[in-house]
N, C-alpha and C positions, 0 to 999 in steps of 0.2 A: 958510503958517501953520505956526508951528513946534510941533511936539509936547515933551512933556517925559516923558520916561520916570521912572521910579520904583521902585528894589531896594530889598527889605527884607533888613537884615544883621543875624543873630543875635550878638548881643554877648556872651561869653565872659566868665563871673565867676571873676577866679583865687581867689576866695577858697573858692568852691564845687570848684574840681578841686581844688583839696589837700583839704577833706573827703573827699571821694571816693578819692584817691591809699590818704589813711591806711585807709577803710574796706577797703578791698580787701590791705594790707597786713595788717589785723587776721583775714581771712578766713582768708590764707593762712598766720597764725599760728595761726589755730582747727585748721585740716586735718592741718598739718604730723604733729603729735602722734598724731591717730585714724590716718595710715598707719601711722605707728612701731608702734604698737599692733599693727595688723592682720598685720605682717608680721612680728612676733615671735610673734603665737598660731600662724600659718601655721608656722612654724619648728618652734615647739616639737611640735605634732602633727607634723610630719614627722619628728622627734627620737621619739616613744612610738612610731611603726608597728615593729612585729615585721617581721624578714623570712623568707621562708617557707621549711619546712622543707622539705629535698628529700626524694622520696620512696625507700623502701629497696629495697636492688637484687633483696632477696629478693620484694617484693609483686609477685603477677601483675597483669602490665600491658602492655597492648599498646604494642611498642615504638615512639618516633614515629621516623619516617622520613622522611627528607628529601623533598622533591619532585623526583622527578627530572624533566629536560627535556624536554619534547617533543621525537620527536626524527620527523622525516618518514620513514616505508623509504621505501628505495629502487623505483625502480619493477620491477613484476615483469617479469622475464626471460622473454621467449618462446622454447622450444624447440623444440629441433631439430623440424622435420615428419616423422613415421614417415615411411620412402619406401614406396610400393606395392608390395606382395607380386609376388616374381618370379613370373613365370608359370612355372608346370610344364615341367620338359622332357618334350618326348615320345617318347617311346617307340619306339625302332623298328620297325617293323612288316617280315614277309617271308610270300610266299607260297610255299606248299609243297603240290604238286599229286605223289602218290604212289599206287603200285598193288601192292599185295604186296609192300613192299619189306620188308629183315631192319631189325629195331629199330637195330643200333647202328650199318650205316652212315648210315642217318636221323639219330639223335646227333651223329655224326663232318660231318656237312654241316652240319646245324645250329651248331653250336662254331665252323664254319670260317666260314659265313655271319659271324655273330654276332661273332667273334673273342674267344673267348672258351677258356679250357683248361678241359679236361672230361675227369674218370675214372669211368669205367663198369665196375660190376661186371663180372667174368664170367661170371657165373650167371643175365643178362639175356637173355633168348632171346623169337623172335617175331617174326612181321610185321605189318607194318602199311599199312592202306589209309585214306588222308588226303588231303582237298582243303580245305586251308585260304587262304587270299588276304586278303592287307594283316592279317594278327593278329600280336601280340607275343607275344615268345618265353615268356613263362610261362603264354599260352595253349595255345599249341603244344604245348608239354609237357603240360599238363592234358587235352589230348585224345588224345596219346599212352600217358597212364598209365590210360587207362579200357579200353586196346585189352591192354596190357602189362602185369603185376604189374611195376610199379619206381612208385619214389617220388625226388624229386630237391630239393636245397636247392643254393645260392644262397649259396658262401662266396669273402665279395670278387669278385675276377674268374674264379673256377673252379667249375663248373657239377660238382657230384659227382650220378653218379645211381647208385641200388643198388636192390637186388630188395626189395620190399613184403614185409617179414618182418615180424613179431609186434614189437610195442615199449610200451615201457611211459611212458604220459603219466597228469601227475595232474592230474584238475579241482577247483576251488575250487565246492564248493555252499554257500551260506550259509544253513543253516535251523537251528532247535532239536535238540538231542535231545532228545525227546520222544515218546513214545507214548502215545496217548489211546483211551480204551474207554469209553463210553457206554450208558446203557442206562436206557430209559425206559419205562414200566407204568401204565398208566393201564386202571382193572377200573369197570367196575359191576353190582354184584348187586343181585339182585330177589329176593325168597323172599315168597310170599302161600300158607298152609293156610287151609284152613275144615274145623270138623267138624262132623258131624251125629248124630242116633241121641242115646237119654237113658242112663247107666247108674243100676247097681244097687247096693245097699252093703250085707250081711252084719256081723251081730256080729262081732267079731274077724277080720274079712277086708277087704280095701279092694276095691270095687268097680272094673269097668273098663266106658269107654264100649261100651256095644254099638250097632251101625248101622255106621258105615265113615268116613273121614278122606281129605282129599284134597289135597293141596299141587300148589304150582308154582313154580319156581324157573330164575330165568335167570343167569348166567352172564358177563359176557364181559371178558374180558382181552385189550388190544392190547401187546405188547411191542415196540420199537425197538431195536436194537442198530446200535451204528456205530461200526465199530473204523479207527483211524488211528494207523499205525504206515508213516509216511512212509523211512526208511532202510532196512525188509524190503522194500515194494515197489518203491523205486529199485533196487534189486539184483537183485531178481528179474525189472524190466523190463530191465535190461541186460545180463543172462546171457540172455533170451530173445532180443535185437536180434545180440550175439554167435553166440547159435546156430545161428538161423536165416540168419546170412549165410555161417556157417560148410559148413551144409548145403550150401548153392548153389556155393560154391565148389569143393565136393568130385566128381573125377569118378566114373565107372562102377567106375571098379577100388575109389577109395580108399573109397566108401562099400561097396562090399562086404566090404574090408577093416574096415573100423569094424563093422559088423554082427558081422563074425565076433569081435570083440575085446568085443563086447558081451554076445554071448551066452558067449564062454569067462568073462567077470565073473560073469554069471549062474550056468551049474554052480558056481562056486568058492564062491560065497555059497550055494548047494543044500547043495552037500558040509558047508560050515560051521553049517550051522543042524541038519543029521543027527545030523553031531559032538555040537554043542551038547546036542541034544537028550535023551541017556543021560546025561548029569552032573548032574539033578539041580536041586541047591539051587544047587550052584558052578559053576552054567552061564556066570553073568556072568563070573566069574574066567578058565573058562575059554577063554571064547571072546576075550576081552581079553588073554590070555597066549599062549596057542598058535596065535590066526589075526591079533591085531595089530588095526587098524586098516583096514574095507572094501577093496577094493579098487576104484580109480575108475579108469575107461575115459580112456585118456590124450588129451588132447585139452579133457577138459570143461572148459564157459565158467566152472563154480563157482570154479576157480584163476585164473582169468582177471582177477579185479576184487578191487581189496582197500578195503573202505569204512572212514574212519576217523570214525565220529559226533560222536566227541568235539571233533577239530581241523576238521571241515564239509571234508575231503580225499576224492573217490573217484577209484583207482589204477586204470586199464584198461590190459590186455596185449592189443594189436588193431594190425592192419593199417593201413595209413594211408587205406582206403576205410573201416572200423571207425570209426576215430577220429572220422571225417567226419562218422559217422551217429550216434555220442555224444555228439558236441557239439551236435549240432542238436537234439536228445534233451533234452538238459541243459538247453538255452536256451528249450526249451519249458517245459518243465516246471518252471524257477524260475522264467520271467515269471507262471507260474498258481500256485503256489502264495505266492508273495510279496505277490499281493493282499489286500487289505484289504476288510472290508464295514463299513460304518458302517452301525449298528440305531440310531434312535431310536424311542423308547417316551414314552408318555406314560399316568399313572395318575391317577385321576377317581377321586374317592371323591362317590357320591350317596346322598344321603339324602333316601329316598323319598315323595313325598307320599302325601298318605291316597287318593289316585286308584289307583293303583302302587304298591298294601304288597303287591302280589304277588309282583311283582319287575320285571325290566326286560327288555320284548318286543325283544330286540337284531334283530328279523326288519324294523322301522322303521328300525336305524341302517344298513343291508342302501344301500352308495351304489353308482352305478356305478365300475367299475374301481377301487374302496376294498374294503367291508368285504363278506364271504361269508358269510352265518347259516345253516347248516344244523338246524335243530331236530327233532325227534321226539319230539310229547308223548305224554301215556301216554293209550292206545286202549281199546276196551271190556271188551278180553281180558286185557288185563295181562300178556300173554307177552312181550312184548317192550319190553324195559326204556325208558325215556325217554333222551335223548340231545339235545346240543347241540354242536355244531360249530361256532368260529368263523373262518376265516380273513383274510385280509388281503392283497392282491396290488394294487398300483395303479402298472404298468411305466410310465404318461406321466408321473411327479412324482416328486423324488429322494427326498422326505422323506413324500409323503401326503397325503391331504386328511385330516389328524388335527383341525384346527381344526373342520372340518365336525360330525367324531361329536363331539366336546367338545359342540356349540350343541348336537346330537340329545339328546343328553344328558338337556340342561336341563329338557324335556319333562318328563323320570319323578322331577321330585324338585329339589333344590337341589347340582347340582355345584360341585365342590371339586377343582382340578387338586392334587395332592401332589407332582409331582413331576415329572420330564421328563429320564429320565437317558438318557444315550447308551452303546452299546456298541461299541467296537472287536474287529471276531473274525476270523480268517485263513478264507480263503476253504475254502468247504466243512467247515465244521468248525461243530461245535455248542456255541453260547451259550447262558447260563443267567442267567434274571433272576428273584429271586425277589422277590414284594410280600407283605410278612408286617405283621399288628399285634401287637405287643409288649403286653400286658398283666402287670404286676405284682399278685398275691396276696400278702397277708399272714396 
C-alpha cells in the first residue's frame, strides 16, 4: 500500500517584499538625520570645554613624583665569622729556692733566667730569704720588694729596678666641693604657776597678794649637729696613713733623731711667743716679720699631699708601699661615699571623725618591723613635759609597708594621700622634707 506524503510551501507575495524593502528604506531615512544631529551637539560641547588651568609654580603643593620601580635588594651578605679569641700566653714561670742571699746577685740570675737586661740602682742593698716554685717573674719581684726597699717597672725588654724613694702620683677622686653643716633643735616647754593667799588694797596704794605663789617649769631642748666637710677629712686621713707608716719605717737611731728635731722646733716656737709677748699691740707684725713663717719638723706628712677640690685631683708624695695603701684608701672610700639612698615618703592628710577629734593614737599604727610610736602623755604631776616619738625602720622591704599605715589611717577619720615624693640623698648625709599648707590672708 502506497503512502502519499504531503509539504506545505509558504508562497512568497513579491508585491508584499517591495512594501517592506521601501519601509525599511524610509526608516533608515528617519535615523540618518537624528545621528547627524547627535554628533554635532556632541562636537559642539566638546568645542565650549575650557581647558584646565595649570597650577602656579609659586602655590604650595606637594610635588607629584613619579613612581619609582620596585626594585628587589640584593640578598644580605653574610660576614666574616669573628674567629675565636687567642688564648693567653702564658707566662713563664721559674722557681727560686734562696737563703740570705745579697739582693742584686738575686737580680742578676733572675734577668739571666728570664733573658731579659736589667739596671739596678746602686743604692739597693740587702738580703734575701726566698722559696718560691713555678711563680712568674712579677711575682717574684713582688716578694722580693716586701724584703727590699726597691720598686721595679717593666720597660719593653729591660727590667729597671731602683730604691723605693718618695714620688709623686695623682689620684682622680670625683665628688663635689662641698661642705655641709647641719643643725637641728627641736625644745618643748612646760611652765604651770598657781597662787594662793587673798590680797589687800589701800587708798592710793596698790595692793600685793599676801600667802605665797608656786610655779613649775620644764625645759628641754635636743640639738643635732652634723658637720661634713668631705676634702678636710680625706686629707687629714691621709697624712695620718702617711704617718703612721712613716713611723714604722723609721729605725732606733732616726726616730731619736726626729725626737730631737722636734723638740729643737719646740724651744724655737717657746723663744718666739716670749719675743712676741713684750710688743704689745704690734705683736702680730711682729712675729710675721722677724720669725717668718713656723717652723715645721722636716719630714711632715702635711707637705706630703696636695688636694685640689676644685679639679676632684689628690697629689701624694709616698713610697711605692705608700702608694699601695692610698689607693686601696681611695677605692674604699669613693665606693661609700658615691652611694646613693632613695627616701620615699608618703603624706596623708586625715580629717578626723567625731570618734577621734582628739587626734590620732599613732601607738595602733605601731606595725612589726614598720612604724616605732614612743609616746609620753602628761602624768599627774606635770613635771615632765608630754612627748611623742615616732620612728620607722622596716630592713625586710626596700620601700616599707607604707600601704599598710595609709589603710590604719582610715580608722581615725577620712584619709587623703597628697602626695608621695621621693628623695635622692648621698649616703650619710642629711635630707630635708618639709610638708607645709600655704594659706592666703587678705
Amino acid at each position: 500500500m502506497a503512502t502519499r506524503s504531503t509539504a506545505n510551501f509558504r508562497r512568497r507575495d513579491p508585491g508584499k517584499a517591495k512594501e517592506r524593502s521601501r519601509s525599511f528604506a524610509s526608516v533608515h531615512r528617519h535615523f540618518f538625520p537624528f545621528f547627524v544631529s547627535l554628533s554635532l551637539a556632541l562636537l559642539a560641547g566638546c568645542a565650549s570645554y575650557r581647558p584646565e588651568i595649570p597650577v602656579s609654580k609659586g602655590h604650595i603643593d606637594k610635588e607629584t613624583v613619579a613612581p619609582r620601580p620596585e626594585v628587589t635588594p640584593p640578598p644580605v651578605a653574610r660576614g666574616a665569622y669573628v674567629p675565636p679569641p687567642k688564648p693567653a700566653v702564658k707566662q713563664p714561670t721559674y722557681s727560686v729556692v734562696v737563703n740570705d742571699v745579697p739582693v742584686k746577685e738575686l737580680l742578676f740570675a733572675l734577668a739571666r733566667d728570664s733573658k731579659q737586661n736589667i739596671d739596678i740602682h746602686p743604692g739597693i742593698e740587702g738580703k734575701v730569704t726566698l722559696n718560691a716554685v713555678n711563680e712568674t717573674l712579677p711575682a717574684i719581684l713582688d716578694r722580693i720588694a716586701r724584703q727590699v726597699d726597691m720598686r721595679y717597672r717593666q720597660e719593653g725588654n729591660a727590667l729597671t729596678v731602683e730604691q723605693d724613694t718618695p714620688f709623686m702620683k695623682t689620684y682622680r677622686v670625683n665628688y663635689v666641693n662641698l661642705s655641709r653643716a647641719t643643725t637641728s633643735t627641736s625644745s618643748v616647754a612646760t611652765q604651770i604657776s598657781s597662787t594662793s593667799g587673798s590680797g589687800t588694797q589701800t587708798a592710793g596704794a596698790q595692793g600685793s597678794p599676801v600667802g605665797g605663789s608656786t610655779g613649775n617649769a620644764s625645759n628641754t631642748t635636743v640639738t643635732s649637729k652634723s658637720s661634713n666637710d668631705f676634702w678636710d677629712v680625706l686629707a687629714q686621713n691621709m697624712r695620718n696613713i702617711l704617718a703612721s707608716t712613716q713611723a714604722q719605717k723609721l729605725s732606733s737611731e732616726e726616730r731619736i733623731a726626729r725626737l730631737d728635731q722636734i723638740k729643737t722646733a719646740q724651744t724655737e716656737r717657746v723663744q718666739q711667743a716670749e719675743a712676741v709677748s713684750g710688743a704689745g699691740i704690734s705683736a702680730a707684725n711682729l712675729f710675721s716679720t722677724a720669725f717668718g713663717t713656723p717652723l715645721t719638723v722636716p719630714g711632715d706628712p702635711k707637705d706630703d699631699i696636695v688636694i685640689n677640690a676644685v679639679a676632684g685631683t689628690v697629689s701624694v708624695l709616698a713610697t711605692e708601699r705608700q702608694q699601695a695603701l692610698v689607693q686601696q684608701y681611695l677605692d674604699h672610700v669613693i665606693s661609700s661615699v658615691q652611694r646613693q639612698v632613695l627616701i620615699e615618703a608618703t603624706i596623708v592628710e586625715v580629717r578626723l571623725s567625731d570618734t577621734y577629734q582628739a587626734g590620732v593614737d599613732f601607738s595602733r599604727l605601731a606595725i612589726t618591723g614598720g612604724l616605732n610610736v614612743t609616746q609620753s602623755l602628761t602624768q599627774g604631776s606635770l613635771l615632765s613635759p608630754p612627748n611623742l616619738t615616732i620612728g620607722y625602720v622596716n630592713p625586710t622591704s626596700a620601700i616599707g609597708n607604707i600601704a599598710a599605715a595609709v589603710r590604719l589611717l582610715e580608722q581615725f577619720g577620712n584619709a587623703r594621700v597628697l602626695s608621695s615624693p621621693k628623695l635622692m640623698a648621698l649616703n650619710n648625709q642629711t635630707a630635708l622634707l618639709k610638708v607645709v599648707d600655704n594659706r592666703v590672708f587678705f
